[in-house]
Each structure stands twice: as structure tokens, then as C-alpha cells.
PDB file of N, CA, C and O in Angstrom:
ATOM      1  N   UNK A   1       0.834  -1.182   0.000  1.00  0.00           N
ATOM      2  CA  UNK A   1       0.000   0.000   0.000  1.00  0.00           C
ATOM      3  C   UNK A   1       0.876   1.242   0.000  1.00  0.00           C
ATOM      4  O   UNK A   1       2.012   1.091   0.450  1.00  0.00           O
ATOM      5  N   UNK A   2       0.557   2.330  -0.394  1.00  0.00           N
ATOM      6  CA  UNK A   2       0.929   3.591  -0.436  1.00  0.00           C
ATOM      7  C   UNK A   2       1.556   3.832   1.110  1.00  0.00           C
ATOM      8  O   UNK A   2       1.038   3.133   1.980  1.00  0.00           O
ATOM      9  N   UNK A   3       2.545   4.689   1.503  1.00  0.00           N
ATOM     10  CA  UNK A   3       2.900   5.468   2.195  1.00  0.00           C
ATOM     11  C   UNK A   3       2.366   5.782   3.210  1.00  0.00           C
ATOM     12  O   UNK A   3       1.884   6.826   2.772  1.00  0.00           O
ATOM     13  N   UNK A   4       1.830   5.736   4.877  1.00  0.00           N
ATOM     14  CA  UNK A   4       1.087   6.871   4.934  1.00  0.00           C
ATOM     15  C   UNK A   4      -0.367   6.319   5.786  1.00  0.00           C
ATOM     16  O   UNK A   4      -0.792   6.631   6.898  1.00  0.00           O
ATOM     17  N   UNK A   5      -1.017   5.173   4.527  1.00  0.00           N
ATOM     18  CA  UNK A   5      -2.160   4.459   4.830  1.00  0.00           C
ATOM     19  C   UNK A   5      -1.727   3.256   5.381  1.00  0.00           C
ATOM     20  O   UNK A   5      -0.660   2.644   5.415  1.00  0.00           O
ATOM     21  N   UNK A   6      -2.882   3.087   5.814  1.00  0.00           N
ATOM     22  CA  UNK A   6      -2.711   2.203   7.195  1.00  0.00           C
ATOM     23  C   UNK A   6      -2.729   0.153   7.253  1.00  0.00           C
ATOM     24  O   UNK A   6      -3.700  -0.600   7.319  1.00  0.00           O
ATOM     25  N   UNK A   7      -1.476  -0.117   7.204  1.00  0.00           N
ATOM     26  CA  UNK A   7      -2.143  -1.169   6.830  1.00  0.00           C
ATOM     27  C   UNK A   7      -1.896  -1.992   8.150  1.00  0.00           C
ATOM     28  O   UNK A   7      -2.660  -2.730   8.771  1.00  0.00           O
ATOM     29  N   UNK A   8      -0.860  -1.707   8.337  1.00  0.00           N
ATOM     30  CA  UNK A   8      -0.597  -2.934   9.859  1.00  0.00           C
ATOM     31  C   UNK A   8      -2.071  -2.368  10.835  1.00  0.00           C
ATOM     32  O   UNK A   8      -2.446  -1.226  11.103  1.00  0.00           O
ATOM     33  N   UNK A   9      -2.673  -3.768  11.201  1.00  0.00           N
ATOM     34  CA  UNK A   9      -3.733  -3.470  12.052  1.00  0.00           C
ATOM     35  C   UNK A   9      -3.644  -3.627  12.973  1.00  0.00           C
ATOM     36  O   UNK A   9      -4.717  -3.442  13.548  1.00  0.00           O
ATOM     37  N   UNK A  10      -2.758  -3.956  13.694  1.00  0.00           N
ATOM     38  CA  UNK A  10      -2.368  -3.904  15.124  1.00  0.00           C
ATOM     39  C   UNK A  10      -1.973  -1.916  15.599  1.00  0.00           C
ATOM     40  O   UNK A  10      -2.421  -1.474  16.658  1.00  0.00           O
ATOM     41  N   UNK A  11      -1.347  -1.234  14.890  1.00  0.00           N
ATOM     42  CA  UNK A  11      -1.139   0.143  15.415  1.00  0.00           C
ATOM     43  C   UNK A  11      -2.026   1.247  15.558  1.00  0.00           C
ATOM     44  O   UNK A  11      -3.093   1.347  14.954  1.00  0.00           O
ATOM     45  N   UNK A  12      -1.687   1.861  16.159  1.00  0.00           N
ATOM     46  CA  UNK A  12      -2.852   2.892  16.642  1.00  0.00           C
ATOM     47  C   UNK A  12      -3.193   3.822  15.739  1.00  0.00           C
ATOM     48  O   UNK A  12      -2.242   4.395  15.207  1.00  0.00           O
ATOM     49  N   UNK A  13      -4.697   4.263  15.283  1.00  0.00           N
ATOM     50  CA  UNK A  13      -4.992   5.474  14.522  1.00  0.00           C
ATOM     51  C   UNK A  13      -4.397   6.411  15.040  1.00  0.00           C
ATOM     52  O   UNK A  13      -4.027   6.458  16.213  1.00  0.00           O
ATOM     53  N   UNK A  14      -4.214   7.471  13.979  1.00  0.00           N
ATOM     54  CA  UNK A  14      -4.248   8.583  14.131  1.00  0.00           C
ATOM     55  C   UNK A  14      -4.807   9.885  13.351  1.00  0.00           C
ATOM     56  O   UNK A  14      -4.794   9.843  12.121  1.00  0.00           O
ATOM     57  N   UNK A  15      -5.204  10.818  13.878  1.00  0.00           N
ATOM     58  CA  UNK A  15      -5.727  11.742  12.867  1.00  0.00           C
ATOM     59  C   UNK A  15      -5.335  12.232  12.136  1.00  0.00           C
ATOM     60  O   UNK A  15      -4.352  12.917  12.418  1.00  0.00           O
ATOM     61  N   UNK A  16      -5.857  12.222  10.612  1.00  0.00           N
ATOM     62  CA  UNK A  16      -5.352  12.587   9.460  1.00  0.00           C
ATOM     63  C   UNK A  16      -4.564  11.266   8.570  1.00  0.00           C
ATOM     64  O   UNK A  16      -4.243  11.378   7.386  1.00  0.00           O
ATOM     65  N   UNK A  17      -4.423  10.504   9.078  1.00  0.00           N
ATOM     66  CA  UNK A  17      -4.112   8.779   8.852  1.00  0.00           C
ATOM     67  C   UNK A  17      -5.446   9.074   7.395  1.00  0.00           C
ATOM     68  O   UNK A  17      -6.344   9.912   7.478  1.00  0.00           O
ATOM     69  N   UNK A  18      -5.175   7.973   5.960  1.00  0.00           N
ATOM     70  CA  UNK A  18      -5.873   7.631   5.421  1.00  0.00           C
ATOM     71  C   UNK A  18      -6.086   5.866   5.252  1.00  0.00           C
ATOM     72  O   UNK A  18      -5.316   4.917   5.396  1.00  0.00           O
ATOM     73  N   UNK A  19      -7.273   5.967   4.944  1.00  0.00           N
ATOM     74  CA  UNK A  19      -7.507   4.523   4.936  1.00  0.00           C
ATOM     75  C   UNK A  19      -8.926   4.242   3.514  1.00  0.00           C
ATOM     76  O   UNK A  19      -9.772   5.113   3.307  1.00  0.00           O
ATOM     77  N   UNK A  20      -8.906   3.423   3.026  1.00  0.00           N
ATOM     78  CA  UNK A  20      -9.612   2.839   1.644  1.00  0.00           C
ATOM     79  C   UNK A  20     -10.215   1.728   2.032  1.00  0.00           C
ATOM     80  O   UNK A  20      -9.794   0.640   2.428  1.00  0.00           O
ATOM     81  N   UNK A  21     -11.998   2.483   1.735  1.00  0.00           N
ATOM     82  CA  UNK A  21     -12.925   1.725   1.810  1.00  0.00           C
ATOM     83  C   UNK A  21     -14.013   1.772   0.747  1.00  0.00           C
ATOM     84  O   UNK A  21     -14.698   2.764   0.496  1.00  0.00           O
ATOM     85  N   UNK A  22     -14.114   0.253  -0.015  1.00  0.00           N
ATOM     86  CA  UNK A  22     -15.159   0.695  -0.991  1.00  0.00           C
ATOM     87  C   UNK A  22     -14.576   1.810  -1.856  1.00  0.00           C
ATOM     88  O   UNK A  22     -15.215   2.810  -2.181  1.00  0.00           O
ATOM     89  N   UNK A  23     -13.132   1.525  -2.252  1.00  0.00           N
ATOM     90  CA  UNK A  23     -12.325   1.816  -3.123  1.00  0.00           C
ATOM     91  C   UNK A  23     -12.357   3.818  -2.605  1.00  0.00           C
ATOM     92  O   UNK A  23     -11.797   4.548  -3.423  1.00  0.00           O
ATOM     93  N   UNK A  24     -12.815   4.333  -1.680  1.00  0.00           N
ATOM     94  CA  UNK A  24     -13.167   5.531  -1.260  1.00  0.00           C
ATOM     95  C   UNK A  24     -11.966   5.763  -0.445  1.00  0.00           C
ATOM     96  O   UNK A  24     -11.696   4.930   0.420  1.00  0.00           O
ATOM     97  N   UNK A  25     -11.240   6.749  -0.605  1.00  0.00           N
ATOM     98  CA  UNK A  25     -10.610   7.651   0.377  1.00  0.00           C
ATOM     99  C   UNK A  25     -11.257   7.925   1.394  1.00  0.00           C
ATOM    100  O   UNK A  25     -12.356   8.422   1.150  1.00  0.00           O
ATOM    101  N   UNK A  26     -10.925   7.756   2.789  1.00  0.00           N
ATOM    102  CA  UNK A  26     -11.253   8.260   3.922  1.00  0.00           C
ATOM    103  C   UNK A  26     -10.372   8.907   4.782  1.00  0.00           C
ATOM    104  O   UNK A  26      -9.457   8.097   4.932  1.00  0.00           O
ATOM    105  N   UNK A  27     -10.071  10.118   5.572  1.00  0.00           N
ATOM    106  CA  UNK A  27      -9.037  10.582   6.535  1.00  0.00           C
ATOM    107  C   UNK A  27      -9.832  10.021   7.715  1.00  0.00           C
ATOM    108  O   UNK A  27     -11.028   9.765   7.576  1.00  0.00           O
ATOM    109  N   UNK A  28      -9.247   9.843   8.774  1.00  0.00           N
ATOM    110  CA  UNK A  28      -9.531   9.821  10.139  1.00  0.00           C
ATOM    111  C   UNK A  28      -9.408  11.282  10.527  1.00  0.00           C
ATOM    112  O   UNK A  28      -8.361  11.910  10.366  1.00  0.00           O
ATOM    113  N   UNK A  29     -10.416  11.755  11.000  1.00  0.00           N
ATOM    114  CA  UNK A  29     -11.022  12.869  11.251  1.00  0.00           C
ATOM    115  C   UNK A  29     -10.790  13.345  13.119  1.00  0.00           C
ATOM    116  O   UNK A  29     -10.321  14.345  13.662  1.00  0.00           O
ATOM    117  N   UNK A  30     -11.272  12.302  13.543  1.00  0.00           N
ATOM    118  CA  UNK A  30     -11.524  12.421  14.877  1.00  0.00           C
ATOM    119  C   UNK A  30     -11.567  10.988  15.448  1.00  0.00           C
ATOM    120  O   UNK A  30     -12.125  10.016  14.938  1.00  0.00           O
ATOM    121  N   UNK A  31     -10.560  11.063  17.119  1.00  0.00           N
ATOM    122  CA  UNK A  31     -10.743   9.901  17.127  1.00  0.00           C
ATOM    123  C   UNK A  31     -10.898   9.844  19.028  1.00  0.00           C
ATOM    124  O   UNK A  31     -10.035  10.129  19.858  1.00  0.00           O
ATOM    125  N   UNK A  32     -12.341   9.363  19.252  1.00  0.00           N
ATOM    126  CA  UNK A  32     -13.295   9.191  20.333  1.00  0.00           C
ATOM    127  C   UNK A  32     -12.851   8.252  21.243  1.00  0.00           C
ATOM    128  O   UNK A  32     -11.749   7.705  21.217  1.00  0.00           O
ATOM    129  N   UNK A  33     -13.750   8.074  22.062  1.00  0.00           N
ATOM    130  CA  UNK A  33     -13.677   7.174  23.420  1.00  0.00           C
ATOM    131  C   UNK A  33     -14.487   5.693  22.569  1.00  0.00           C
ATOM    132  O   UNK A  33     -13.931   4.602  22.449  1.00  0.00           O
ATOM    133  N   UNK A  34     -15.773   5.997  22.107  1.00  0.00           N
ATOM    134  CA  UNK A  34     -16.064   5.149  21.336  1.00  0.00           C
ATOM    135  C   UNK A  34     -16.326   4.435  20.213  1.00  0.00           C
ATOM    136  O   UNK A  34     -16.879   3.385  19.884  1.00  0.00           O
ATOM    137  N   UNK A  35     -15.521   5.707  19.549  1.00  0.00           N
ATOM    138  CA  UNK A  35     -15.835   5.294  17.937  1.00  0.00           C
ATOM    139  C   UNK A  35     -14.512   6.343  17.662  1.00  0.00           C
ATOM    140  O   UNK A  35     -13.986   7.052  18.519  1.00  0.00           O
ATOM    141  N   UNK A  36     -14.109   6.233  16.159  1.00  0.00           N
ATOM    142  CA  UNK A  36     -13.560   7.140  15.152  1.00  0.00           C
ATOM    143  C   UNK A  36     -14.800   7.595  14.114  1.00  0.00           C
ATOM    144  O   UNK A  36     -15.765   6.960  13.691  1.00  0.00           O
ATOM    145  N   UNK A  37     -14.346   8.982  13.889  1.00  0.00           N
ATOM    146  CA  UNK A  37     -15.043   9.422  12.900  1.00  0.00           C
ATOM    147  C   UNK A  37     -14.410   9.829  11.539  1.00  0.00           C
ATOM    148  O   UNK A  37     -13.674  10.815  11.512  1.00  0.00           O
ATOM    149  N   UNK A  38     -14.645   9.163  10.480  1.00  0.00           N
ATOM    150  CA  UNK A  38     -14.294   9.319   9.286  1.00  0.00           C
ATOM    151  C   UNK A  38     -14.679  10.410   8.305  1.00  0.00           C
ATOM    152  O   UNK A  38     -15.902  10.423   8.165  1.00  0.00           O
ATOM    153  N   UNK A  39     -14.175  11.163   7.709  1.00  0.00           N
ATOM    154  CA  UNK A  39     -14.447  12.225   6.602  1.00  0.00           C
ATOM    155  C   UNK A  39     -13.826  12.116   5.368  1.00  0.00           C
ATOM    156  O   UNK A  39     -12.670  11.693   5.383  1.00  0.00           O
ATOM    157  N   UNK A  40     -14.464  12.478   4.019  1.00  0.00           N
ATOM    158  CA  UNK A  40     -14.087  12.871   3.041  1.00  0.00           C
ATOM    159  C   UNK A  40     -14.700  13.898   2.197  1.00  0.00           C
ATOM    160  O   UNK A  40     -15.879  14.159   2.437  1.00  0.00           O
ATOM    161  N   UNK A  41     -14.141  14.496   1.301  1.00  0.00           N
ATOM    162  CA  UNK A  41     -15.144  14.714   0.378  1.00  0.00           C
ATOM    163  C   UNK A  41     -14.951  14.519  -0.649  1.00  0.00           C
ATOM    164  O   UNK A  41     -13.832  14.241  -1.079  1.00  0.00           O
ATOM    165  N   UNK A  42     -16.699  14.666  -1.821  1.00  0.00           N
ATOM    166  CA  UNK A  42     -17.093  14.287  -2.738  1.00  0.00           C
ATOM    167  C   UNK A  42     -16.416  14.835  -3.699  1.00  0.00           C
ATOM    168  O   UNK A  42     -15.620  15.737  -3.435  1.00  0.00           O
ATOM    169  N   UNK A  43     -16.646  14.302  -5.253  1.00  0.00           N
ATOM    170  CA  UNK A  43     -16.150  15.015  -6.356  1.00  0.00           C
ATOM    171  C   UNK A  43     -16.714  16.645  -6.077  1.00  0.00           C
ATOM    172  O   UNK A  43     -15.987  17.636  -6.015  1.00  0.00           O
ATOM    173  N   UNK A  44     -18.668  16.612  -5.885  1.00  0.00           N
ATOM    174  CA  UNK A  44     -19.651  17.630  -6.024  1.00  0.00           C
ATOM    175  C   UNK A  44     -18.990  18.794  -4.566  1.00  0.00           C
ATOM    176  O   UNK A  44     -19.142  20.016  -4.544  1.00  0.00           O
ATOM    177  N   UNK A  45     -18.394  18.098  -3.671  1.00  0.00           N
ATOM    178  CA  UNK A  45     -17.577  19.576  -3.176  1.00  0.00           C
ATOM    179  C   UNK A  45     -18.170  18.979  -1.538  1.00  0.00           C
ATOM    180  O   UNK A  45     -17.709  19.343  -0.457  1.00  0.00           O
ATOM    181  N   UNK A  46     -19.209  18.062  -1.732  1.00  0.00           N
ATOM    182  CA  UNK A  46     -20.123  17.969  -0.137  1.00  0.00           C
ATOM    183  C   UNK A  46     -18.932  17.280   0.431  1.00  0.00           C
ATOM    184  O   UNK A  46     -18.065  16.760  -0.271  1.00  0.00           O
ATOM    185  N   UNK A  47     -18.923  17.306   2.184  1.00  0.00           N
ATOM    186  CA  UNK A  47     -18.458  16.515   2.746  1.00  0.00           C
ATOM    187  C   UNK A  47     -18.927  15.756   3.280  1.00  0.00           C
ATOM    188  O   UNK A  47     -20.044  16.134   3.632  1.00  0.00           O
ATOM    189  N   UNK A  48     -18.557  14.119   3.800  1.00  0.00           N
ATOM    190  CA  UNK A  48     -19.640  13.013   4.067  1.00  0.00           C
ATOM    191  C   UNK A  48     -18.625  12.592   5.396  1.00  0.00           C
ATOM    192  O   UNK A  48     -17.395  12.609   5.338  1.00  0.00           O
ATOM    193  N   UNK A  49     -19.387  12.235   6.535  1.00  0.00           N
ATOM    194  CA  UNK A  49     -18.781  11.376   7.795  1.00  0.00           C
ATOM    195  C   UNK A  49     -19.480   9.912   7.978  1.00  0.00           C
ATOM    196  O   UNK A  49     -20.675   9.707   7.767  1.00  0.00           O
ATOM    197  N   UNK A  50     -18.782   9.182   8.296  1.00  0.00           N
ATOM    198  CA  UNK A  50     -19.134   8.106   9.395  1.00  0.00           C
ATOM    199  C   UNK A  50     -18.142   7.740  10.792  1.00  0.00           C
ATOM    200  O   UNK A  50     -16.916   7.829  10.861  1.00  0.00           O
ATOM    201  N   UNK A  51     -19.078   7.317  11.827  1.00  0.00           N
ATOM    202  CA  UNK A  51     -18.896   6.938  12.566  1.00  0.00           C
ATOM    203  C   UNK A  51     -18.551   5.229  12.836  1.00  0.00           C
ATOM    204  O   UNK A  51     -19.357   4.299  12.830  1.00  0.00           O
ATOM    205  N   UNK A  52     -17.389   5.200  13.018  1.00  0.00           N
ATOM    206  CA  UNK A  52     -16.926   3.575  13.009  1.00  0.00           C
ATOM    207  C   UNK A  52     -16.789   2.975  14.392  1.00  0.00           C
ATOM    208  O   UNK A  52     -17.525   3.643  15.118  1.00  0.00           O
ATOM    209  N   UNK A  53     -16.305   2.208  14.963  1.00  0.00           N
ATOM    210  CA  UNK A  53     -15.392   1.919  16.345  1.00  0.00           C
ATOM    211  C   UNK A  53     -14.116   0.813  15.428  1.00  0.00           C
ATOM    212  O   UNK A  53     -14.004   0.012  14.500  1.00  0.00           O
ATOM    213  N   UNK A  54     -13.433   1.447  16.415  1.00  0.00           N
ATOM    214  CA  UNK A  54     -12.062   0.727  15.882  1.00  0.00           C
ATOM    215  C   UNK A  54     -12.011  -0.172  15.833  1.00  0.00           C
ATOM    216  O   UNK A  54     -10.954  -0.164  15.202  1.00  0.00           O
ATOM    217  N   UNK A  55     -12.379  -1.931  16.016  1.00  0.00           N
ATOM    218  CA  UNK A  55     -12.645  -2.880  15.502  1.00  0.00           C
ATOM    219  C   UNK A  55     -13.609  -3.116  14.343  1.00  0.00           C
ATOM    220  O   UNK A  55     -13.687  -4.163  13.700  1.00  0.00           O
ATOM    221  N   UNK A  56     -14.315  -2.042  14.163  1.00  0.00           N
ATOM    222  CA  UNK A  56     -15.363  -2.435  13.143  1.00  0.00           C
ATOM    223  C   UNK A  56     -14.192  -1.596  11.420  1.00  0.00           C
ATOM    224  O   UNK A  56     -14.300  -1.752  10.204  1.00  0.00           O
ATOM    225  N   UNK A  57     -13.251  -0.796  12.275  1.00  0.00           N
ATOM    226  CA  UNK A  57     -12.457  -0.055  11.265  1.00  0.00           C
ATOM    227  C   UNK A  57     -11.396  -1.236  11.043  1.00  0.00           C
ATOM    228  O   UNK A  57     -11.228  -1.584   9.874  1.00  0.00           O
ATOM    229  N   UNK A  58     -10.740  -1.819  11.936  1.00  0.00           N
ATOM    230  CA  UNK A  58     -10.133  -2.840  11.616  1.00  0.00           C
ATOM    231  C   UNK A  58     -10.427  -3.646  10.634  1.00  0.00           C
ATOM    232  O   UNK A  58      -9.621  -3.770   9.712  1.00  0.00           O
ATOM    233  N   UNK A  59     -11.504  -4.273  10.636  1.00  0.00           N
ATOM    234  CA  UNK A  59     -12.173  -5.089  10.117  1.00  0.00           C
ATOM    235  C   UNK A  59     -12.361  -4.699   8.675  1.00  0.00           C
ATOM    236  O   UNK A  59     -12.103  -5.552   7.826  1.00  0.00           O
ATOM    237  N   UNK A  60     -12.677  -3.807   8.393  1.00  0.00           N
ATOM    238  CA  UNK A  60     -12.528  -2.982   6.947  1.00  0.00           C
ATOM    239  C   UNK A  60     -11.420  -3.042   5.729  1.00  0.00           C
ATOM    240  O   UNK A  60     -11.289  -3.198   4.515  1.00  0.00           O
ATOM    241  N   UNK A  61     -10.543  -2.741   7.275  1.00  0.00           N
ATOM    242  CA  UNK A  61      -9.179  -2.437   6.653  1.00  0.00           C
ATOM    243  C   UNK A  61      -8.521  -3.652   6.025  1.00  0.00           C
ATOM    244  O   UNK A  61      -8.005  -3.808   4.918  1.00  0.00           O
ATOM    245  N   UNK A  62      -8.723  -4.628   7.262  1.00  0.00           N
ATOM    246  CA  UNK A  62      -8.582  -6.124   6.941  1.00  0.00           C
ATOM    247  C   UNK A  62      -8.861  -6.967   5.283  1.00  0.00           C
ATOM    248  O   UNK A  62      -8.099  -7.483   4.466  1.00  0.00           O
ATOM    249  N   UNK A  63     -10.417  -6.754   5.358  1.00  0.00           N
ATOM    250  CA  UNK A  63     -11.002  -6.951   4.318  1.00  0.00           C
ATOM    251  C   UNK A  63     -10.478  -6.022   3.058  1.00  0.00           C
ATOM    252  O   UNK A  63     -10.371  -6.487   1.923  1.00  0.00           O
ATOM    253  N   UNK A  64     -10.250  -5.024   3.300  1.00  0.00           N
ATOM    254  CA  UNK A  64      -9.560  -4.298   1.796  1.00  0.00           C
ATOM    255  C   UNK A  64      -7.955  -4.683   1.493  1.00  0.00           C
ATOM    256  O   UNK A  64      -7.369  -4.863   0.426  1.00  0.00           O
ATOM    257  N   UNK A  65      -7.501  -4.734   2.861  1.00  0.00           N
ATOM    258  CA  UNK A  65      -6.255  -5.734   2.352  1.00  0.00           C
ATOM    259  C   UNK A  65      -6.044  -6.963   1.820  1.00  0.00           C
ATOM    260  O   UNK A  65      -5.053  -7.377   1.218  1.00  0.00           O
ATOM    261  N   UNK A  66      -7.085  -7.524   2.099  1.00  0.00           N
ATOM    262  CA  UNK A  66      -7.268  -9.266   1.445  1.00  0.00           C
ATOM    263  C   UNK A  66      -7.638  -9.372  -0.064  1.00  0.00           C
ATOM    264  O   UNK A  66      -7.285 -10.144  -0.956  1.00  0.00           O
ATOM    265  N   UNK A  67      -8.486  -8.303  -0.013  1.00  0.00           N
ATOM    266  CA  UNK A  67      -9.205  -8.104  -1.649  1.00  0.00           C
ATOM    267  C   UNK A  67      -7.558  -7.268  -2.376  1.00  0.00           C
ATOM    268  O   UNK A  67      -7.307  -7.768  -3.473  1.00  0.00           O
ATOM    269  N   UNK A  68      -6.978  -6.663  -2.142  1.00  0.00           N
ATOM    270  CA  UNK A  68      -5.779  -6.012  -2.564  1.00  0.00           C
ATOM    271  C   UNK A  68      -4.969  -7.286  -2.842  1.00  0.00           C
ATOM    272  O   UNK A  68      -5.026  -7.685  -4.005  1.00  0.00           O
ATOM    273  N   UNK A  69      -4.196  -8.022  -1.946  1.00  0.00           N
ATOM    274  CA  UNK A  69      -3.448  -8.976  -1.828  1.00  0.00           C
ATOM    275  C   UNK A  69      -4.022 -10.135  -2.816  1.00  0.00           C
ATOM    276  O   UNK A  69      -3.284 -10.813  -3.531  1.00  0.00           O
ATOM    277  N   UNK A  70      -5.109 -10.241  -2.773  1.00  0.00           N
ATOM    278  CA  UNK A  70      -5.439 -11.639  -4.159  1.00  0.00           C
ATOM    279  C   UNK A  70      -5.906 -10.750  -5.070  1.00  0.00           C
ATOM    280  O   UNK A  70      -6.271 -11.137  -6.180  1.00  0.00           O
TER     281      UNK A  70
END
């Protein structure tokens, strides 16, 4: 993977960290007691969030590395 983005899933987020989901750019935005919150924006200029928890971000990440790797 690129530089930067996150692939070892054992280390800790951090903000401004990127990560690829659903082939989508995401920054880590903010990062909570119970969740991280994700941001990007659109081609059209909007900006879009979700709210993850860090195992469920793991899990993502996981899965986009597996689909990368085969």
C-alpha cells in the first residue's frame, strides 16, 4: 500500500491517517472514546462522515487488504 495508509492493524490510529474503503478515500477525522469518525469529500464539493469503532475499522481495513493482496 501507499505510504502513509494504514495497513498494519495492530497500530494505533491517528488523525489525518488515510484509509480505503469501498475503493473511497477516507481521513480519520476524529478519534473518540467510542468510535472514530471518518471524513471525506465528494467530487460535487459535499463533505460526508461516518462513525466507526475501531474494531469495526479494523475489520474494513482487513477486508480491503485481502481483496488487494489476491
Amino acid at each position: 500500500m501507499v505510504s502513509g495508509h494504514i495497513a498494519d492493524f495492530s497500530q494505533n490510529y491517528e488523525v489525518g491517517e488515510s484509509v480505503f474503503i469501498e475503493n473511497k478515500e477516507w481521513v480519520i477525522a476524529e478519534i473518540l472514546t467510542e468510535c472514530i469518525i471518518l471524513q471525506r469529500d465528494s467530487v460535487d464539493g459535499t463533505s460526508q462522515t461516518i462513525d466507526i469503532s475501531e474494531s469495526g475499522l479494523q475489520e474494513l481495513v482487513k477486508e480491503v487488504q485481502h481483496k488487494f493482496e489476491n
